[in-house]
C-alpha positions in Angstrom: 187.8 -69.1 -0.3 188.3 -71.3 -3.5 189.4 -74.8 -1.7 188.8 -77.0 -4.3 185.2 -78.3 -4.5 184.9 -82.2 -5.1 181.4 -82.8 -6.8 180.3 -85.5 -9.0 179.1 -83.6 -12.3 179.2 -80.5 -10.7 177.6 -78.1 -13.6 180.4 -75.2 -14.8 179.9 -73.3 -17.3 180.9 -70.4 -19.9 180.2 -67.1 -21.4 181.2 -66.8 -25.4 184.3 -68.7 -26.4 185.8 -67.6 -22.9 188.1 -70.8 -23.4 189.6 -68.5 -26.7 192.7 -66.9 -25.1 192.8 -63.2 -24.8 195.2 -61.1 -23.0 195.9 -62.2 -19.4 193.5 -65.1 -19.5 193.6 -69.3 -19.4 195.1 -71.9 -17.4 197.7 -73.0 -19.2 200.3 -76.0 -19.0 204.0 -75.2 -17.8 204.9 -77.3 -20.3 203.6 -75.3 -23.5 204.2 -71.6 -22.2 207.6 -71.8 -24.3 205.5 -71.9 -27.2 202.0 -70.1 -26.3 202.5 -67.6 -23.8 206.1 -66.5 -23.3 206.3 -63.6 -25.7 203.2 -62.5 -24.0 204.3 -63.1 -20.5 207.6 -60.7 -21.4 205.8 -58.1 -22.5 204.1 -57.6 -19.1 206.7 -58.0 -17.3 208.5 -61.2 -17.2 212.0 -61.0 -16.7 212.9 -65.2 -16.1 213.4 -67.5 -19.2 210.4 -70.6 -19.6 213.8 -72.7 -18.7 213.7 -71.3 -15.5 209.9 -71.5 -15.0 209.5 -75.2 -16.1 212.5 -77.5 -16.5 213.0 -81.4 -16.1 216.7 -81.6 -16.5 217.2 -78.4 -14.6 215.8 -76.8 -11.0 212.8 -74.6 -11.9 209.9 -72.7 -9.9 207.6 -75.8 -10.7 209.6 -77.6 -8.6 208.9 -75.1 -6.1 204.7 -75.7 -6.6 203.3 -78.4 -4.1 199.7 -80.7 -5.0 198.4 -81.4 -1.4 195.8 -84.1 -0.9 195.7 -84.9 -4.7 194.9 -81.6 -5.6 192.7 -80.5 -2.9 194.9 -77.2 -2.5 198.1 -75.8 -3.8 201.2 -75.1 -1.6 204.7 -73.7 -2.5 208.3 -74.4 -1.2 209.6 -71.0 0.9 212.9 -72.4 2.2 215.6 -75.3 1.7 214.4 -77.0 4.8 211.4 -78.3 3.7 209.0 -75.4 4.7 206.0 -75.1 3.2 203.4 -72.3 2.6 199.5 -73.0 1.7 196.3 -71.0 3.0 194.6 -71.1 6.4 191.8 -72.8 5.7 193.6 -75.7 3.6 195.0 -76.2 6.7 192.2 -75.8 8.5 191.0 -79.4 9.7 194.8 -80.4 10.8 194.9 -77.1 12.9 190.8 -78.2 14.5 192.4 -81.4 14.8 195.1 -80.6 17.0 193.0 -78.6 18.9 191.1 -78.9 22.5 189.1 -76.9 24.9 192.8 -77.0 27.1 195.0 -76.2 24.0 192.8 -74.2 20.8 195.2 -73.7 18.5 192.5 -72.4 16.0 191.4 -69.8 18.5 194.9 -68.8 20.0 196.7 -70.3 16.4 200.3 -72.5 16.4 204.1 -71.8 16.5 206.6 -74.5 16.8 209.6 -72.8 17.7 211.7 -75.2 17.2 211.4 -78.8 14.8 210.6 -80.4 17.5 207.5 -79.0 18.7 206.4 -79.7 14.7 202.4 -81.6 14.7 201.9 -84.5 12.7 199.2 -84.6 10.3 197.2 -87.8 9.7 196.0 -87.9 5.9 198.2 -85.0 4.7 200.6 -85.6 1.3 202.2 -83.3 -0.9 203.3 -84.3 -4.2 206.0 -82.5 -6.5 205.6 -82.8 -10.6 208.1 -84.8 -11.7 207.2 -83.9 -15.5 204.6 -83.8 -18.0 204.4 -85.6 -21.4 202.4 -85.2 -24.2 201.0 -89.2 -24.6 197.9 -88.3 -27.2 199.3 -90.2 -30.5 200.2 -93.0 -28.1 196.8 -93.0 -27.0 194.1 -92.0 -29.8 196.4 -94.3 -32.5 195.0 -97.5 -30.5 191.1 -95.8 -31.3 188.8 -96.4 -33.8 186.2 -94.6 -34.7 184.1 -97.8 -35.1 184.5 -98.7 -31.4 181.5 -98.4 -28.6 181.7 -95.9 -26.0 182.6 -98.4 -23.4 184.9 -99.7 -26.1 186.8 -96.4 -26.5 187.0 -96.2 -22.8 188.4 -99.4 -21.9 191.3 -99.3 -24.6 191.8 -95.5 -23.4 192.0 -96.8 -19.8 194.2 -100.3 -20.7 196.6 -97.9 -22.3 197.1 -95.5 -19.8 197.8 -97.7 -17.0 200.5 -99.3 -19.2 202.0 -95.7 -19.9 201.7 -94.9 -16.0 203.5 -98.0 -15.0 206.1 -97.9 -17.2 206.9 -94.1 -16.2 207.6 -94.9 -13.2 209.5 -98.4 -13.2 212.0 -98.6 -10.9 211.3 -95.4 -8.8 209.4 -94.3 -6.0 207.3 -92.1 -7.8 203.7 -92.3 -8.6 202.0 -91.4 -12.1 198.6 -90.2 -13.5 197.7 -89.8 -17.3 194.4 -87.0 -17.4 192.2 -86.2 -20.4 192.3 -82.8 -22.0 190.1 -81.1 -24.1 187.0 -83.3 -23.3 189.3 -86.3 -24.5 190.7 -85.1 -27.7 194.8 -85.2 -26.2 196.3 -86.8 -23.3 199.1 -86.2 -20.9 201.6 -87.7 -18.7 201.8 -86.6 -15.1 204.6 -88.0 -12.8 205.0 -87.0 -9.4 206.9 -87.5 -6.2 204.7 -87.5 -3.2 205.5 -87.2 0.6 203.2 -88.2 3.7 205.6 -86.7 6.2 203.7 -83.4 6.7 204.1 -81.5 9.7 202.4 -78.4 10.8 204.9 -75.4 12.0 202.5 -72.1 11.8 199.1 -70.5 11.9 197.7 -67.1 13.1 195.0 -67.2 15.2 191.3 -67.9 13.6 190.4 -64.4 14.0 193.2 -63.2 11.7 193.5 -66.5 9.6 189.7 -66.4 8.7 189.5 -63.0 9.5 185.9 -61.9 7.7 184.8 -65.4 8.1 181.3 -65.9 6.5 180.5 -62.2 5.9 183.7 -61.5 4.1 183.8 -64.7 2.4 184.2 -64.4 -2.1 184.5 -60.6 -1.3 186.6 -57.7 -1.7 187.7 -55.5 -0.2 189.5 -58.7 2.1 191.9 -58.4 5.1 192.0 -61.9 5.5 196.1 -63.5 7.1 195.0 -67.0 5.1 198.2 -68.5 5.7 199.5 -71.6 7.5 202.7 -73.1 7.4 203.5 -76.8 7.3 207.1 -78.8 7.3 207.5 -81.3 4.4 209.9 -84.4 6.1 211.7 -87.2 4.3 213.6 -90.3 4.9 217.3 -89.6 6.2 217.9 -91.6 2.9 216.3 -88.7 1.0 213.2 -90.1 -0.4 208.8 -90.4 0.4 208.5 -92.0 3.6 205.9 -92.5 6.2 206.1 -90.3 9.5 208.8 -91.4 11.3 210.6 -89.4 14.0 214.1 -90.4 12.3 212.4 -88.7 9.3 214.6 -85.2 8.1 213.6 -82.4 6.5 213.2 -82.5 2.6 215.5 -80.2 0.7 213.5 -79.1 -2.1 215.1 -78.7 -5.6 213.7 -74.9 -5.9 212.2 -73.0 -3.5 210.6 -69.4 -4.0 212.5 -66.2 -2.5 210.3 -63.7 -1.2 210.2 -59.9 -2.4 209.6 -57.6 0.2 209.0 -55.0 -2.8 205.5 -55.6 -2.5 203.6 -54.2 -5.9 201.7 -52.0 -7.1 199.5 -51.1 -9.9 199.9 -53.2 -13.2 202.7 -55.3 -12.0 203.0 -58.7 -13.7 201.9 -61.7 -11.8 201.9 -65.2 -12.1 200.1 -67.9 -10.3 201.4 -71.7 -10.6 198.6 -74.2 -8.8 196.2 -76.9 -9.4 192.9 -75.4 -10.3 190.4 -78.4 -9.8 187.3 -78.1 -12.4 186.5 -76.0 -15.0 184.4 -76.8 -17.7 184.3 -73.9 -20.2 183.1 -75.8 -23.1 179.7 -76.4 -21.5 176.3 -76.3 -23.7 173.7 -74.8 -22.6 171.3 -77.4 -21.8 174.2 -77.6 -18.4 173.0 -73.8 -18.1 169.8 -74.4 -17.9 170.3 -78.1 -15.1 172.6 -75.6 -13.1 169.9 -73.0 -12.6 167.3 -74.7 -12.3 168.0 -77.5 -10.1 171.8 -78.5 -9.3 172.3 -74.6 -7.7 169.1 -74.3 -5.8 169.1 -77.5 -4.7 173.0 -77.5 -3.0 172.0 -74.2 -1.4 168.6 -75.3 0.2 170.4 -78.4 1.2 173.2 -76.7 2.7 171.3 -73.7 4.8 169.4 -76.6 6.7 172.6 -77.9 7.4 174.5 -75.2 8.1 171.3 -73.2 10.3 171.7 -76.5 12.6 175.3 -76.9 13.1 175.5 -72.5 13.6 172.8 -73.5 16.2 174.4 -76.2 18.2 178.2 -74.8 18.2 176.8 -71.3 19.1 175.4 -73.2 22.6 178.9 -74.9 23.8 182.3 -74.3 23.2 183.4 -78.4 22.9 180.8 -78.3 19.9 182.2 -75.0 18.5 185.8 -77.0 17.8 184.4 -80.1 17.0 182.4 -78.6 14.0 184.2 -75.4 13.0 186.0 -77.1 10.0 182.9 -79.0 8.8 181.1 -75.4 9.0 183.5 -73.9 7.4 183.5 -76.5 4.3 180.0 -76.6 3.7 179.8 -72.8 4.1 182.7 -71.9 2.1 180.7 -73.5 -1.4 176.7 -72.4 0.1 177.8 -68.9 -0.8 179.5 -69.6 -3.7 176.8 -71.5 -5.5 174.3 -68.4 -4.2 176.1 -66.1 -5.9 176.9 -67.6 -9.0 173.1 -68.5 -9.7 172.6 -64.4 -9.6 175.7 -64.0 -12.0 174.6 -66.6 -14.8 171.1 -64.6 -15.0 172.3 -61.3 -14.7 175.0 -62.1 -17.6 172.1 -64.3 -19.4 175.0 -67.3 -20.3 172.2 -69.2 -21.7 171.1 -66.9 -24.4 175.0 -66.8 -25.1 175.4 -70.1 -25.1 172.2 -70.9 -27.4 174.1 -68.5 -29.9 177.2 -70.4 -29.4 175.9 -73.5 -30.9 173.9 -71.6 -33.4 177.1 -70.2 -34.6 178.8 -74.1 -34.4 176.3 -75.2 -36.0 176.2 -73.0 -39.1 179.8 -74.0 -39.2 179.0 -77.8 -39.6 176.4 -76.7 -42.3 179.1 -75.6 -44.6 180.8 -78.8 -45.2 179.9 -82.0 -45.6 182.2 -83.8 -43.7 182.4 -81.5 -41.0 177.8 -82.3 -40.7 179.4 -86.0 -40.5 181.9 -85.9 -38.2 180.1 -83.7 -36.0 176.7 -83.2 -37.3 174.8 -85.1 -34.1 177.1 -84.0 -31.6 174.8 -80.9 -30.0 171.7 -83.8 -30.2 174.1 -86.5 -28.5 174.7 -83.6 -25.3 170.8 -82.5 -25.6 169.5 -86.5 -24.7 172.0 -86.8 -22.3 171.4 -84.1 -20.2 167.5 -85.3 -20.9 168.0 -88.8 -19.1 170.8 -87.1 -16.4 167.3 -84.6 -15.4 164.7 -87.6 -14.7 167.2 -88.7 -12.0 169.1 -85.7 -11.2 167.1 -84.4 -7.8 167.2 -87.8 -6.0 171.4 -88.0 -7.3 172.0 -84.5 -5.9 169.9 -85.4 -3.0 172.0 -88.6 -2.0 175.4 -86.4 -2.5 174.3 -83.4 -0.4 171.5 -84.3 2.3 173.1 -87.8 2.7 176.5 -88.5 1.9 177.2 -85.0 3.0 174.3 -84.7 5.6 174.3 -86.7 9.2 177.8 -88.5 9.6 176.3 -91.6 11.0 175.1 -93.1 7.6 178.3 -92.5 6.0 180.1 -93.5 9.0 178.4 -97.2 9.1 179.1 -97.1 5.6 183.0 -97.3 6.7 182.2 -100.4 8.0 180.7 -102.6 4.7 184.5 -104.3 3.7 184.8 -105.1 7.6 181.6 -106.6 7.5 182.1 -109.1 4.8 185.6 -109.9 5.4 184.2 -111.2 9.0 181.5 -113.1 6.8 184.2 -114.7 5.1 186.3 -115.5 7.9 189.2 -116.0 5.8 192.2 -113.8 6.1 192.7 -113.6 9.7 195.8 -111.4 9.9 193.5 -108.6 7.2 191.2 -108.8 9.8 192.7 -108.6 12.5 194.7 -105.2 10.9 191.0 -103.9 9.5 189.9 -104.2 13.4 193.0 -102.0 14.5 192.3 -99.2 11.9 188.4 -99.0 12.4 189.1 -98.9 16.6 191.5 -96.0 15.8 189.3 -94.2 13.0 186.9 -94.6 15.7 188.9 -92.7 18.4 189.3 -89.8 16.1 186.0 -90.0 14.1 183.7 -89.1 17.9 186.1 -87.0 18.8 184.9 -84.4 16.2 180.7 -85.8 16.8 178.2 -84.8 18.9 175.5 -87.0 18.9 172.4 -84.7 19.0 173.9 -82.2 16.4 174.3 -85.2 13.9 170.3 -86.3 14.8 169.3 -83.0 14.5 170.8 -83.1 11.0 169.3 -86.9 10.6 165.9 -85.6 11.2 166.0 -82.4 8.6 167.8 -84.1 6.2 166.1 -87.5 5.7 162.6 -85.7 5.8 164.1 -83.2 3.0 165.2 -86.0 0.6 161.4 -87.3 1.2 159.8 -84.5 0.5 162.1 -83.4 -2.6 162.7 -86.8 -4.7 160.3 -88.8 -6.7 158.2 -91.3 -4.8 159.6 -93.9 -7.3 163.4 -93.0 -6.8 163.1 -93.2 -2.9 165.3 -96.1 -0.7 163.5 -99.0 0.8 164.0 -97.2 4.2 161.3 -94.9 3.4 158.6 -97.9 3.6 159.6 -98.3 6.8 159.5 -95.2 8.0 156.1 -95.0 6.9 155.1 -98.1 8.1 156.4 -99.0 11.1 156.4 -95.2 12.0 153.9 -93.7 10.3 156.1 -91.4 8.7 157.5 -89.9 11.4 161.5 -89.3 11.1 162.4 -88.0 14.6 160.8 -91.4 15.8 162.7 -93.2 13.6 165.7 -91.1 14.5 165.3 -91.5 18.1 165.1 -95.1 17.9 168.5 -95.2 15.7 170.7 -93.5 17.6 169.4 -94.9 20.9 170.5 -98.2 19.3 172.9 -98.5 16.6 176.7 -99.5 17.7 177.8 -96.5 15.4 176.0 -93.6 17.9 178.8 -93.6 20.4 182.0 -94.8 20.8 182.1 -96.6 23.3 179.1 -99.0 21.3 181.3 -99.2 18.5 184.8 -100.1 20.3 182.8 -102.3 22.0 181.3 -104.3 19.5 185.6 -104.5 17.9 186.3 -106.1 20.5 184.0 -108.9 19.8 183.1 -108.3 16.1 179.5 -110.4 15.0 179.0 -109.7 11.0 175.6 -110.3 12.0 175.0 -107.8 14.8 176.1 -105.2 12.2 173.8 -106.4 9.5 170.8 -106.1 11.7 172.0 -102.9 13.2 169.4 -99.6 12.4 172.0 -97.4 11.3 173.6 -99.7 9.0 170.5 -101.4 7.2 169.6 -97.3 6.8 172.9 -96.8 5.1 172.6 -99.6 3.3 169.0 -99.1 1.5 170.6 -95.1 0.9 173.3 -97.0 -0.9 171.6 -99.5 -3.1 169.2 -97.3 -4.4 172.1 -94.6 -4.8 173.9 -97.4 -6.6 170.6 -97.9 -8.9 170.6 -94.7 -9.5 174.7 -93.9 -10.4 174.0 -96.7 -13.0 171.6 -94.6 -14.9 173.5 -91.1 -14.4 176.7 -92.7 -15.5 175.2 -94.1 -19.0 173.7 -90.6 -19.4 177.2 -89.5 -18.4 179.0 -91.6 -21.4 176.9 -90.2 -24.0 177.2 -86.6 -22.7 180.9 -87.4 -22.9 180.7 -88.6 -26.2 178.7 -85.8 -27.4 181.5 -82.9 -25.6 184.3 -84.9 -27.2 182.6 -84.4 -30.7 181.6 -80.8 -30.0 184.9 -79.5 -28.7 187.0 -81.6 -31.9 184.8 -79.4 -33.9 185.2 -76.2 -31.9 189.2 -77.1 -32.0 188.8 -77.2 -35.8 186.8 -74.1 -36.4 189.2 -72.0 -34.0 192.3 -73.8 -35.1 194.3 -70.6 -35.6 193.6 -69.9 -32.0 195.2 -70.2 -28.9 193.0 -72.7 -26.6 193.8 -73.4 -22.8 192.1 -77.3 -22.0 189.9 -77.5 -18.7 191.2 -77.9 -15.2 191.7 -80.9 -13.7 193.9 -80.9 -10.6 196.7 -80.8 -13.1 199.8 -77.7 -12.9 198.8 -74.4 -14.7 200.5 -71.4 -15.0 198.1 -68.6 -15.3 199.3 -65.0 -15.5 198.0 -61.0 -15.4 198.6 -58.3 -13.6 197.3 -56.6 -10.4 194.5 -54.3 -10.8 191.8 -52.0 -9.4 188.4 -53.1 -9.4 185.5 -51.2 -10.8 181.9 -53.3 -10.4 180.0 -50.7 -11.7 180.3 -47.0 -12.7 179.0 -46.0 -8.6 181.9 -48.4 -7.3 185.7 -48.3 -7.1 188.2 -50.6 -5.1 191.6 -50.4 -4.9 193.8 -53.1 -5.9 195.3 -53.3 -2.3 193.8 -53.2 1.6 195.3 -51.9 4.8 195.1 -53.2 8.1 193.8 -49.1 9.0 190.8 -50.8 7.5 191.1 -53.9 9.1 190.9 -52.3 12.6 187.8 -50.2 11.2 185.9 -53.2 10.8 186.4 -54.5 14.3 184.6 -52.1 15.6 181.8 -53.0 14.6 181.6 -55.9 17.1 180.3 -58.1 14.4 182.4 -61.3 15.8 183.9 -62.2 12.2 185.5 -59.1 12.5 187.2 -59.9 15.8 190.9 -58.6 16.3 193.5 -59.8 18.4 194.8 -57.4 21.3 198.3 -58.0 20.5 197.8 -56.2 16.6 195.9 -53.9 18.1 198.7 -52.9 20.2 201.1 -53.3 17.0 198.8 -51.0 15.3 198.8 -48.4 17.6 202.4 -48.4 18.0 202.5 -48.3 14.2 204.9 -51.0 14.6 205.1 -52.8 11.1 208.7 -53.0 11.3 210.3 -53.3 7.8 207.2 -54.9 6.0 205.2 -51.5 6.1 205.3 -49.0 3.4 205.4 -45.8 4.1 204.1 -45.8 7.3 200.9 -47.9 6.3 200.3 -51.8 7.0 199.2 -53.3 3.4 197.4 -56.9 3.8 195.6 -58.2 0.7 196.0 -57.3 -2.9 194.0 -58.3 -5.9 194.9 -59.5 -9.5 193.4 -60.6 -12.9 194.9 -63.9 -13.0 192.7 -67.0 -13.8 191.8 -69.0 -10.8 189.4 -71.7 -9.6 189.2 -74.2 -6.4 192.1 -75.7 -6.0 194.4 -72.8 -6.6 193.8 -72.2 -2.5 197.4 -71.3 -1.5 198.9 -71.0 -4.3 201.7 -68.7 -4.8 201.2 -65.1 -6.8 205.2 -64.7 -8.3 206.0 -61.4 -9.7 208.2 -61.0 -12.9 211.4 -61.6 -11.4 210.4 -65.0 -10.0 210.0 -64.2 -6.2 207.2 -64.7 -4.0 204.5 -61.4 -3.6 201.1 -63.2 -2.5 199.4 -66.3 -1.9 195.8 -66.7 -3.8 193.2 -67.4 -1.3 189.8 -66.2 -2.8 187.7 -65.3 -5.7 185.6 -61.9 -5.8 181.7 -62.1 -5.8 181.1 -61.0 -9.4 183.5 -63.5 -10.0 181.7 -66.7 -8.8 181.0 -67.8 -11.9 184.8 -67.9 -13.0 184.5 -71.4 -13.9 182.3 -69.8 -16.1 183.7 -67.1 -18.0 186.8 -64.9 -17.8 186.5 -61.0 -17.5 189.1 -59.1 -16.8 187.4 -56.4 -15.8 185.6 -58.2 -13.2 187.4 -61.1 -12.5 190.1 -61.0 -9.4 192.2 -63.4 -7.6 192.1 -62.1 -4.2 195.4 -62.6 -2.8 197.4 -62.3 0.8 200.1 -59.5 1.0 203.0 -61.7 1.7 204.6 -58.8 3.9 201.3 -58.8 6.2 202.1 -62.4 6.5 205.9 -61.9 7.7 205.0 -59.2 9.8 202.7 -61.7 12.0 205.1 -64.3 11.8 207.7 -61.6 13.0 205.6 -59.3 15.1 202.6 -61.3 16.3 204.0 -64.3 17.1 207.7 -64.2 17.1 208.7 -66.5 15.4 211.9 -65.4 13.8 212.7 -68.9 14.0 210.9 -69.5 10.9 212.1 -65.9 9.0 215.8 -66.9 9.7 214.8 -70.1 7.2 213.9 -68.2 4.4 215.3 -65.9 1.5 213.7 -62.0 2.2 214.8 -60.0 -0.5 214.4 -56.3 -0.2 
């Protein structure tokens, strides 16, 4: 599944000029496809104007495309109450949430048959574009070239918020200007965003993560990775907060839904927020990426994952309370496994070596082309020399620690509490801190098993001992050595016997008589606090590397804009709309091997019997299969589930819709292919596939499965 991944520096990289558009490839703004794409996009197959794909004055299928959690997945509008389509496993932790040993919704999935019996979602937003606006002149006229890094980066900043706040003067809206082309323009994002989210729908886990680990960045896929939420908005019309008074949100376009299905060569589109790309990367990122950032997040990661596998294989109550953490760390283990094998196979760093020997032969042949951006390729190459002397104890702290045990971070929740009560100041801020952290805390140990999270203590804090230079390690270490000779499970024990943040009832406890100095003394939090400090030491350095390497990729991509100006360029993602669009296609990974561009569920029933358990299917479709009883979403007598396409998509296109020529809704994107984990990377048509969810296999569990015809009588089936 391609969730979106949210890394600090995570490494991406490219093949050629794979960020020079050729047929069927780039993410591209809504906003420009009048101009770049829409001759293009007619020829395959496009029968809508670019009016009626992106419009601010008029309703438009953009309006239709939903950002949930700031970009975390994509979602889309499927009827004019407010209902609202997005994968399975974006939806994931609010199903596990909602779930108990009594009622598993993840095991036996969710219907609300009526509003009413709609969940609330803590934490859960989706946000419509408003509109986009070019603000670059209004931006780079204000920079000099004379100015300092830090300089440029302040007046950059100064001006945006001004252009943000005045955007959205006098409305309810909220507004984000984003960097493109490694800081070379600038755009203008403002959105409405609502926090009324309500789930309605989701198969069971055995058909909505059908596959699970084994199936996961494969094809061929039978996956149903759908849920189905309820956007809600004040009876007024507007954002609001959950409130039961709260009505459903009209939506200014929402997408009708073909029961035509497709077939071969069909155009498709894809609107989403692809999270990170970063297609102008140099090769010294190649070479960091395979030879530490990759390896490192997988060894990390297999620990973790062997121990949680472990522990939720021995009791059920564990199974629930860490099947969405699993499922997150697992989703991306596999992911950076198989893009390490891609980048060798495809040898990007010989390409990439040959990339800059070809840009720099370029800057050889004038002279104010070797002075604008003569030193760029030496600014990137001592970057990415200082980011390497700290890079093992940075990825370290992100993965093994602030991704590791819970505990550490979860004391870490506590720091503002702890010097507000120092201050003793603001009595009513306290006193609404207290109420948050004693509810946080009720929900927080209700997904925590203590010995699981010790057993990833132990593992983890050894691993960052034995993996990062002596001289980068936390203050804790000298401890452990010290007053524990070295030993971690020791240590451990005595933390978790003692700290207020082991159990809840130590924490709610100590809220109800808070003592800034019983926290300051407390193990856990004197732990979290050396990880932090010399985390914060150590952030200092990476970002200063990180300026100059920005400095150095602004230079090297102006240069690559000049030498390609009479190309068509798509900019990076960056949680920001694009419109991406191919067609569906077969998929041949070598001259032995040949997939079809669509699955059945025939196959799907072939694979559960094979009593491997991600393969596990339901009784009820068994009985639906047997009876052949698809109703009017089979064709021909056969079930189709999944169907692949060549469109260009990353993390954070998770749910997004796949729209066929006439504007109607055919698929949802779920996944990426396994030659195609390195599609951050490069873009090959040929191998490349967006693996996407039959949206008739979807209505046919809605309508068969589960009966919910409540939810099909909403929406706009078009034959």
């Amino acid at each position: 599944m391609i969730k979106k991944l949210v890394l600090f520096s995570v490494i991406y990289l490219t093949l050629g000029f794979s960020f020079l558009a050729k047929a069927d490839e780039g993410m591209w703004l809504p906003l420009l496809i009048n101009r770049l794409n829409y001759v293009d996009m007619q020829k395959m197959g496009l029968h809508l104007t670019a009016e009626e794909i992106y419009s601010v004055n008029n309703s438009s299928i953009k309006d239709a495309i939903v950002m949930l959690n700031n970009g975390a997945c994509s979602a889309e509008m499927i009827s004019g109450e407010g209902l609202m389509l997005t994968n399975h496993h974006c939806g994931y932790s609010y199903i596990q949430a909602h779930s108990t040993v009594e009622k598993d919704f993840l095991a036996n999935g969710f219907w609300a048959m009526n509003k009413n019996e709609e969940l609330k979602n803590d934490k859960l937003s989706a946000s419509f574009l408003i509109r986009m606006e070019d603000v670059t002149q209004k931006i780079l006229s204000q920079i000099t070239p004379e100015m300092s890094d830090a300089d440029r980066a302040a007046k950059v900043e100064e001006i945006a918020t001004k252009l943000e706040a005045e955007a959205i003067a006098g409305t309810a809206y909220n507004s984000k200007v984003s960097g493109f082309f490694e800081g070379n323009e600038y755009y203008l994002f403002v959105y409405e965003t609502y926090k009324d989210v309500r789930l309605v729908g989701a198969p069971p886990e055995a058909l909505g993560r059908f596959g699970a680990d084994a199936d996961n960045w494969m094809w061929p896929r039978h996956t149903a990775d759908f849920s189905i939420f309820r956007v809600y908005m004040s009876p007024s019309g507007g954002p609001a907060d959950y409130s039961k008074k709260n009505v459903p949100y009209i939506p200014k376009h929402f997408l009708p839904i073909s029961l035509k299905g497709v077939k071969k060569d069909d155009f498709t589109m894809v609107l989403g927020y692809p999270g990170t790309t970063d297609r102008f990367m140099t090769s010294f990122g190649v070479k960091l990426a395979l030879d530490q950032i990759n390896p490192t997040i997988v060894k990390i990661r297999e620990k973790k994952l062997s121990l949680m596998k472990e522990d939720m294989n021995s009791k059920e109550e564990i199974n629930i309370q860490y099947a969405s953490k699993y499922a997150v760390s697992a989703n991306y283990y596999k992911y950076y496994i198989g893009q390490s094998q891609i980048l060798q196979k495809l040898k990007v760093y010989d390409k990439k070596k040959e990339i800059e020997a070809e840009f720099t032969k370029w800057i050889e042949q004038d002279p104010n082309r070797k002075q604008k951006y003569g030193n760029a390729l030496d600014i990137i190459s001592k970057a990415y020399d200082e980011i390497g002397k700290y890079n093992m104890s940075f990825w370290y702290f992100k993965e093994a620690i602030t991704r590791g045990s819970e505990i550490i971070t979860y004391a870490n929740s506590f720091e503002e509490y702890c010097k507000e009560l120092k201050l003793s100041v603001d009595e009513d801020k306290l006193f609404k801190m207290n109420q948050n952290l004693s509810y946080t805390a009720k929900q927080y140990f209700k997904n925590f098993n203590l010995e699981t999270d010790k057993k990833q203590f132990i593992a983890l804090v050894s691993m960052f001992f034995q993996n990062v230079p002596k001289d980068q390690l936390p203050e804790i270490y000298t401890t452990i050595q010290k007053k524990y000779k070295g030993d971690v499970k020791l240590f451990a024990d005595e933390l978790y016997e003692k700290s207020i943040f082991a159990t809840k009832d130590k924490i709610l406890d100590f809220l109800l008589k808070p003592d800034y100095k019983k926290m300051e003394k407390d193990i856990a939090y004197t732990t979290m606090q050396s990880f932090y400090t010399k985390y914060k030491e150590i952030f200092d350095v990476y970002n200063a590397a990180k300026t100059h390497l920005e400095r150095g990729n602004r230079l090297f991509v102006a240069g690559i804009m000049e030498m390609k100006k009479d190309k068509k360029l798509y900019p990076n993602a960056n949680s920001s709309m694009r419109l991406t669009y191919g067609k569906v296609s077969d998929y041949n990974p070598s001259a032995d091997i040949k997939y079809s561009y669509y699955t059945t569920l025939d196959e799907l029933i072939t694979k559960g019997e094979t009593n491997n358990p991600d393969f596990t299917v339901p009784a009820k479709l068994k009985e639906l299969y047997k009876a052949k009883d698809f109703g009017r979403y089979g064709e021909n007598g056969v079930m189709k589930t999944c169907f692949i396409s060549n469109n260009d998509v990353t993390g954070g296109n998770s749910g997004a819709p796949v729209i066929n020529g006439d504007g109607e809704l055919v698929g949802i994107c779920f996944d990426i292919n396994w030659e195609a984990t390195s599609v951050p990377i490069a873009f090959d048509p040929e191998l490349q596939r967006s693996i996407n969810l039959d949206i008739r296999y979807m209505l046919f569990i809605i309508d068969k499965f589960a009966g919910a015809t409540n939810l099909l009588n909403e929406m706009t089936i078009k034959k």
